[in-house]
LOROTI-123984 format. One record per residue (C-alpha): residue in one letter; x, y negated, z negated. Coordinates in steps of 0.1 Angstrom, whole numbers, padded with zeros to 4 digits, always signed. Layout:
<rs>
aXYZ ...
</rs>
This chain:
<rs>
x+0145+0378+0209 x+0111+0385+0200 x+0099+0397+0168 x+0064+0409+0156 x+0062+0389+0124 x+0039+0359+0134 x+0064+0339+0101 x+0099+0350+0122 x+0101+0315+0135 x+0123+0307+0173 x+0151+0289+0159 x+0153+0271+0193 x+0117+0251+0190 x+0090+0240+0164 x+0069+0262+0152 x+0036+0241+0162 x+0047+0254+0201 x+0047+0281+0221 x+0075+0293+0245 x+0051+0271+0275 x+0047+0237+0253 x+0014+0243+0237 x+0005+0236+0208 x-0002+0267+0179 x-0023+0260+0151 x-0012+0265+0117 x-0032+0281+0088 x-0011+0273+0055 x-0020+0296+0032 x-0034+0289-0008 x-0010+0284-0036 x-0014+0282-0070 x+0016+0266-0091 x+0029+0237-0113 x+0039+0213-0084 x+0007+0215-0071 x-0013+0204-0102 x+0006+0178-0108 x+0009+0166-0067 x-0033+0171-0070 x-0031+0150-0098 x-0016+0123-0082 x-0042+0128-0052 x-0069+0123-0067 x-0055+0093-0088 x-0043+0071-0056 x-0084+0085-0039 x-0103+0070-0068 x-0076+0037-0066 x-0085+0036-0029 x-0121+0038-0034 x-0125+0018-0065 x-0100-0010-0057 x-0127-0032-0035 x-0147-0034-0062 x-0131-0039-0090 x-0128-0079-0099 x-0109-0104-0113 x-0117-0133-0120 x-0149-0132-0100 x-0128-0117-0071 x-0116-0079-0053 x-0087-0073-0071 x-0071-0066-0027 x-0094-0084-0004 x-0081-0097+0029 x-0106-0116+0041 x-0096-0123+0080 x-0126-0144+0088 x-0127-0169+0060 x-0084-0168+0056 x-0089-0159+0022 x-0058-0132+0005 x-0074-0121-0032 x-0046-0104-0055 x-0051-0093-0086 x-0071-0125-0097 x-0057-0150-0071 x-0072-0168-0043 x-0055-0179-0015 x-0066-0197+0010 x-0050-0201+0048 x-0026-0176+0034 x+0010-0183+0054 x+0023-0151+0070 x+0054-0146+0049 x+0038-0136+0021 x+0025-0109+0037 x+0055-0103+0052 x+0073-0106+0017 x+0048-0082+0000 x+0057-0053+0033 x+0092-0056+0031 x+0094-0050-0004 x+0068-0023-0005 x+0095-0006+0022 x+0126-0011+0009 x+0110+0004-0025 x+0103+0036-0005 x+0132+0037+0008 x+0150+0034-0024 x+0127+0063-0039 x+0139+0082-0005 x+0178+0073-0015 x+0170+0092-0050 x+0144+0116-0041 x+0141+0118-0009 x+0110+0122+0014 x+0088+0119-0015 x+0060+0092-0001 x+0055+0118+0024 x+0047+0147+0004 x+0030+0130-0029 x+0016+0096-0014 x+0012+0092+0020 x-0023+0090+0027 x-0018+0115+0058 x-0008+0144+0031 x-0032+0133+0001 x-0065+0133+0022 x-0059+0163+0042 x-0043+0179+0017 x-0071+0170-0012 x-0105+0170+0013 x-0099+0182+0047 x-0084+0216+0037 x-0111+0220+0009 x-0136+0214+0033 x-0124+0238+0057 x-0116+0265+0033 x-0150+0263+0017 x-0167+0264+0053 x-0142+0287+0072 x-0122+0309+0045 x-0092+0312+0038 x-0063+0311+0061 x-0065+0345+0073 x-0101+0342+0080 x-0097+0309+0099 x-0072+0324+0123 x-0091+0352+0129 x-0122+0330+0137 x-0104+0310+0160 x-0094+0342+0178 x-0126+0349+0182 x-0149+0345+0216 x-0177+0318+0208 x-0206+0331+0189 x-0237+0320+0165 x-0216+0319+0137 x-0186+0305+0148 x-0205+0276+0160 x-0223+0272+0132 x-0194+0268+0112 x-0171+0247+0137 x-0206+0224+0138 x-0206+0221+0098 x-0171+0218+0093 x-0170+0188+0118 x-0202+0174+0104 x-0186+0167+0069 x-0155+0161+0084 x-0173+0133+0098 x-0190+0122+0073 x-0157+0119+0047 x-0140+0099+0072 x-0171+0074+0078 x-0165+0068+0036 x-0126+0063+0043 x-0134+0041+0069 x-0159+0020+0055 x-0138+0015+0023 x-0111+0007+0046 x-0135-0023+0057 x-0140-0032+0026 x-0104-0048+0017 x-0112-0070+0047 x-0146-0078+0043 x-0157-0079+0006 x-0179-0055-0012 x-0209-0068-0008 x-0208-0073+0030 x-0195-0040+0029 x-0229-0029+0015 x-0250-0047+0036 x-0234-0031+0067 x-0236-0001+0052 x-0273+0002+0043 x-0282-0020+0072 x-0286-0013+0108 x-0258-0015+0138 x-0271-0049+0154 x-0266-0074+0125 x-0230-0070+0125 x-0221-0053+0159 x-0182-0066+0153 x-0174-0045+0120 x-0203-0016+0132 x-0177-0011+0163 x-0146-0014+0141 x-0158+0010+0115 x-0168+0032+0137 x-0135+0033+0159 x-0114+0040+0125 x-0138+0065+0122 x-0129+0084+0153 x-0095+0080+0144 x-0091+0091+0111 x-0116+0123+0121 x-0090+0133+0147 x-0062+0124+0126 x-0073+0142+0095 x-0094+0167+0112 x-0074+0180+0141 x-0041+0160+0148 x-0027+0165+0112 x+0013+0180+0107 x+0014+0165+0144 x+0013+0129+0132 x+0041+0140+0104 x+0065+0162+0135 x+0055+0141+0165 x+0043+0106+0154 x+0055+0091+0120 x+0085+0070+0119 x+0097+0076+0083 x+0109+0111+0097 x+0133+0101+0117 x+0151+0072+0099 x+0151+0094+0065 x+0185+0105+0074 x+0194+0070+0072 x+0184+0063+0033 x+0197+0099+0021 x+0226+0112+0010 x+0242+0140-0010 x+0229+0128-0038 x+0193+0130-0029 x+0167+0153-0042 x+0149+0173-0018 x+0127+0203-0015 x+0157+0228-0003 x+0169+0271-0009 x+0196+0281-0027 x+0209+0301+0000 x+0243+0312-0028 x+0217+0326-0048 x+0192+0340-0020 x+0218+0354+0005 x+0219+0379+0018 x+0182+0387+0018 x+0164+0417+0013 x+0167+0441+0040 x+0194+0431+0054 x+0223+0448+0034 x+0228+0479+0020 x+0205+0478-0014 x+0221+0466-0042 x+0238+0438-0026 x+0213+0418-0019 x+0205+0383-0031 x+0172+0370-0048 x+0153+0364-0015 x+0127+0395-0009 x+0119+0377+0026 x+0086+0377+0018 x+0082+0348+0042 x+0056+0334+0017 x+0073+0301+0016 x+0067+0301+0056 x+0032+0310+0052 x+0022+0280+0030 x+0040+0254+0050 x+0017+0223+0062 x+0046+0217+0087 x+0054+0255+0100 x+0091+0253+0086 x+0113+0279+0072 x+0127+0260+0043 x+0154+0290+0039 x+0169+0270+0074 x+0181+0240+0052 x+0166+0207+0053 x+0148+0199+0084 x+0132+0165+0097 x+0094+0183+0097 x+0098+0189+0057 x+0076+0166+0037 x+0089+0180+0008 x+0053+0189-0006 x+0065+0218-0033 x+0039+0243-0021 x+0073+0264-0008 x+0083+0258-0045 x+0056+0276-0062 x+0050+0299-0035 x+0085+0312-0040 x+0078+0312-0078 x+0048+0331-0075 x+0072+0354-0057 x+0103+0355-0083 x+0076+0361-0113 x+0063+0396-0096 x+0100+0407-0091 x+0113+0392-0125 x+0138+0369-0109 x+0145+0334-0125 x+0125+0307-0106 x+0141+0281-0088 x+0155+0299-0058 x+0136+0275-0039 x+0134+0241-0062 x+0139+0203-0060 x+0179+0197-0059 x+0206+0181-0045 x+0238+0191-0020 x+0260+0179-0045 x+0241+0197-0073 x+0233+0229-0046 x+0277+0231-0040 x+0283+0231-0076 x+0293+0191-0081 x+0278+0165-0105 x+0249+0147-0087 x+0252+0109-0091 x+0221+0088-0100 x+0236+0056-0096 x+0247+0055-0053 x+0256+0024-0039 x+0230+0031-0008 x+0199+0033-0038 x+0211+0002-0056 x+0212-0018-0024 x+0179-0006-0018 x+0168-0018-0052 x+0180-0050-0053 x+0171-0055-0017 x+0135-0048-0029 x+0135-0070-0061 x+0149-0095-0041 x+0113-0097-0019 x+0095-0091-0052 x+0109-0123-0063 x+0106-0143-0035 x+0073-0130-0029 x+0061-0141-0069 x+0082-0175-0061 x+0056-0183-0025 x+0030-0166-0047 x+0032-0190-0079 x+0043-0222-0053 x+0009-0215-0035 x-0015-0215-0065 x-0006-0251-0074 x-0027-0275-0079 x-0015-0299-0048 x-0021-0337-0045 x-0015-0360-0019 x-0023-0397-0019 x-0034-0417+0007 x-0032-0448+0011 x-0065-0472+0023 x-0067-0499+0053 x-0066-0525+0027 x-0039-0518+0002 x-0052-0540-0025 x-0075-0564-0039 x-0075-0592-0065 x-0102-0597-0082 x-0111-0635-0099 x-0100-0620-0132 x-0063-0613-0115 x-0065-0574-0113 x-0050-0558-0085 x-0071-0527-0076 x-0049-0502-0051 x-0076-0480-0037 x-0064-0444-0022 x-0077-0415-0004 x-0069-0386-0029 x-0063-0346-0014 x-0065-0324-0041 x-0057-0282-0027 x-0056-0253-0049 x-0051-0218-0041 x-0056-0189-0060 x-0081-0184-0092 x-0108-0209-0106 x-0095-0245-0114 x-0110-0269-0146 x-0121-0292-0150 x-0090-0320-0144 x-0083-0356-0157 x-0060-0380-0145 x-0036-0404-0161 x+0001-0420-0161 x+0028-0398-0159 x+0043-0424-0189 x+0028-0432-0221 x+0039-0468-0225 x+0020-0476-0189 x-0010-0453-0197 x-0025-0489-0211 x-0009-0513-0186 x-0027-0489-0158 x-0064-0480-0156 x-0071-0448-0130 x-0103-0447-0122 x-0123-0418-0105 x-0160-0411-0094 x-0163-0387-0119 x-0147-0380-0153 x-0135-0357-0155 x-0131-0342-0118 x-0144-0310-0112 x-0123-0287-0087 x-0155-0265-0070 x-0133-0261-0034 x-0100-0248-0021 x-0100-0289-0007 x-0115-0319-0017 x-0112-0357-0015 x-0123-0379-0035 x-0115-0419-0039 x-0092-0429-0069 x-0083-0466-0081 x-0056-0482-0099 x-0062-0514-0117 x-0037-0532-0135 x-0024-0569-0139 x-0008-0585-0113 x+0024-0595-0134 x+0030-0555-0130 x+0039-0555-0097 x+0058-0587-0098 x+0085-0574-0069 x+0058-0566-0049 x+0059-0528-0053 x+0063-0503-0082 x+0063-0463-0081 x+0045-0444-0108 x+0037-0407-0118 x+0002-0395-0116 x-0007-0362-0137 x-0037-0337-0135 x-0045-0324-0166 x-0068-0296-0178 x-0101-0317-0194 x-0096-0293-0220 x-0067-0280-0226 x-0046-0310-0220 x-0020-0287-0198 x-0001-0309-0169 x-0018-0290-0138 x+0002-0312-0111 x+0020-0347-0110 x+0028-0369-0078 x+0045-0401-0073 x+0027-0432-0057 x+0037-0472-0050 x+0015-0495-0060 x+0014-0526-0044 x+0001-0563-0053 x+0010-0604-0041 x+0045-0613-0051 x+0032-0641-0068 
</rs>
């Protein structure tokens, strides 16, 4: 049955489509309210983290970098080099498994106060186009119209900073893959010195200008994932954006006066919608539980001197009258599942950043000299991954043999200026110490100044039985 309020949604299909399939094009309208100061709040706090992050350093280094060409991972201070895959896939499992135990306990809150789909369009597109086209009555209207002067004029610079915003999110993009400064130099210089990141930047570009700029709640109905497999990581006992249809039923209008509930079916909670949902419908897979239907509703409540809270974050248990559990088994399996990456994760993490060393042996395994030293000369490997290495000395594991063994090194002490190095090392000692032929021993690397045991490895020496 059809209806002449444009907000009386068809119960039988999404509100982004016509009865033919096509798409209609929503125009939430403004909002003022609690939820939304703090949710901006949050915006423009994970923005300036976005845009700051590749150059901020530690230790001489982006605090994120992954640096594809030259294998290099940088985190928070660490370097690592030839990075193996599962700490990548460590550091994405967890990140998951900590959203979904946030969705367990307050459910699809990445979508409506993190994801960047939300906090950029949300924060700049909408700002751009409301400063450019007006406000949502105004846009529709214009978009009604037939093509004039004016409306191209403002399509042309709406698109044009648009555009221009998305260039800056994709070049910042570049930048956690490609450093700062090269980020800069691509930036300021022209196309054909790096053709390779010129193409890439400029294909995010495209993308995140239709994405932002024109594909928008579609990505969130048609596109994302997370909506879908929600379902999975709620429960009862999940928050979520939802009516209190107890309180709000029957609505006005629709009962004799006197008996009706708290909703004056004002539709305003339709009208703000990113999504084009009537929350009053109960949870729905399109909500991305962004509060503006919260304060709208508020806004509403305060001008009839009702309580707010008819529409408000809450529970099924809480929304039916029971307790609401914080503890579910479903969130603490998510939790631990989560930890448990986060600790494998700082395990591969801390085992990577080791100073390594591997000894290897020479064509000639020793030497005597006419004094009777043996000499044992060896190949030494030294790799360290993460931030910068001292200055290192080397000596025996064992005090009592720290005098029976001389190690002996090009340079003292040893100076760690690559992810890799080799460099020759010599033990001398007296023949009568390998008597059997053979004897393992500990080698330690220790800090030149500090005196801190970087590393130890085991190595045979050998020498004449006689």
């Amino acid at each position: 049955m059809k209806t002449k309020n444009l907000y009386d949604l068809d119960p039988e299909r999404l509100a982004t489509t016509d009865e033919h399939g096509h798409r209609v094009y929503l125009y939430p309208e403004e909002v003022k309210g609690k939820w939304k100061d703090r949710r901006h709040f949050l915006y423009w706090f994970l923005i300036g983290l976005y845009l700051v992050l590749p150059w901020f350093n530690i230790n001489g280094r982006p605090a994120l970098q992954v640096d594809i060409f030259n294998r290099e991972f940088s985190f928070l201070g660490s370097t690592l080099h030839g990075v193996e895959p599962i700490l990548f896939f460590l550091m994405l499992a967890s990140g998951l498994f900590f959203i979904a135990f946030m969705t367990s306990l307050l459910g699809r809150v990445w979508c409506g106060w993190a994801c960047p789909q939300t906090v950029f369009i949300q924060s700049i597109f909408w700002k751009i186009e409301q400063l450019v086209e007006g406000k949502a009555r105004a846009r529709r209207k214009l978009d009604a119209e037939n093509w004039s002067g004016l409306k191209l004029f403002k399509r042309g610079v709406k698109w044009i900073l648009f555009f221009l915003v998305s260039a800056h999110i994709a070049h910042t993009f570049i930048g956690y893959f490609v450093g700062p400064r090269v980020l800069l130099q691509i930036t300021t210089g022209t196309p054909s010195e790096n053709w390779g990141l010129f193409i890439a930047t400029s294909i995010l570009t495209v993308i995140f200008l239709l994405d932002f700029g024109w594909f928008r709640e579609q990505f969130c109905i048609i596109a994302c994932p997370y909506g879908r497999i929600q379902s999975v990581m709620m429960d009862e006992n999940s928050l979520v954006v939802a009516y209190d249809q107890k309180r709000g039923e029957p609505r006005s209008g629709e009962v004799e006066r006197g008996l009706e509930g708290d909703c004056v079916n004002c539709y305003q909670c339709v009208k703000v919608c990113p999504t084009g949902i009537d929350i009053r419908r109960g949870t729905q897979l399109e909500c991305i539980n962004c509060t503006l239907c919260i304060d709208a509703c508020d806004t509403i409540m305060e001008k009839t001197k009702k309580p707010h809270g008819l529409v408000r974050y809450s529970s099924e248990n809480e929304r039916n009258g029971r307790p609401r559990k914080l503890v579910t088994p479903r969130s603490v399996l998510y939790i631990c599942i989560s930890f448990l990456f986060v600790g494998a994760f700082a395990y591969y993490l801390n085992a990577s950043t080791r100073l390594n060393l591997v000894f290897l042996r020479s064509r000639n395994p020793f030497t005597v000299s006419l004094d009777g030293k043996v000499t044992n000369p060896f190949q030494l490997k030294i790799s360290h991954q993460g931030g910068s290495v001292p200055k290192i000395d080397f000596r025996m594991k064992e005090l009592l043999l720290r005098d029976m063994v001389k190690v002996i090194t090009p340079s003292h002490p040893t100076l760690i200026d690559s992810p890799a190095k080799k460099i020759l090392m010599l033990f001398r000692f007296e023949k009568s110490f390998v008597a059997s032929g053979s004897r393992i021993v500990s080698v330690e690397a220790v800090d030149h100044e500090t005196h801190i045991v970087l590393a130890e490895q085991e190595v045979t020496l050998v020498g004449p039985t006689q």
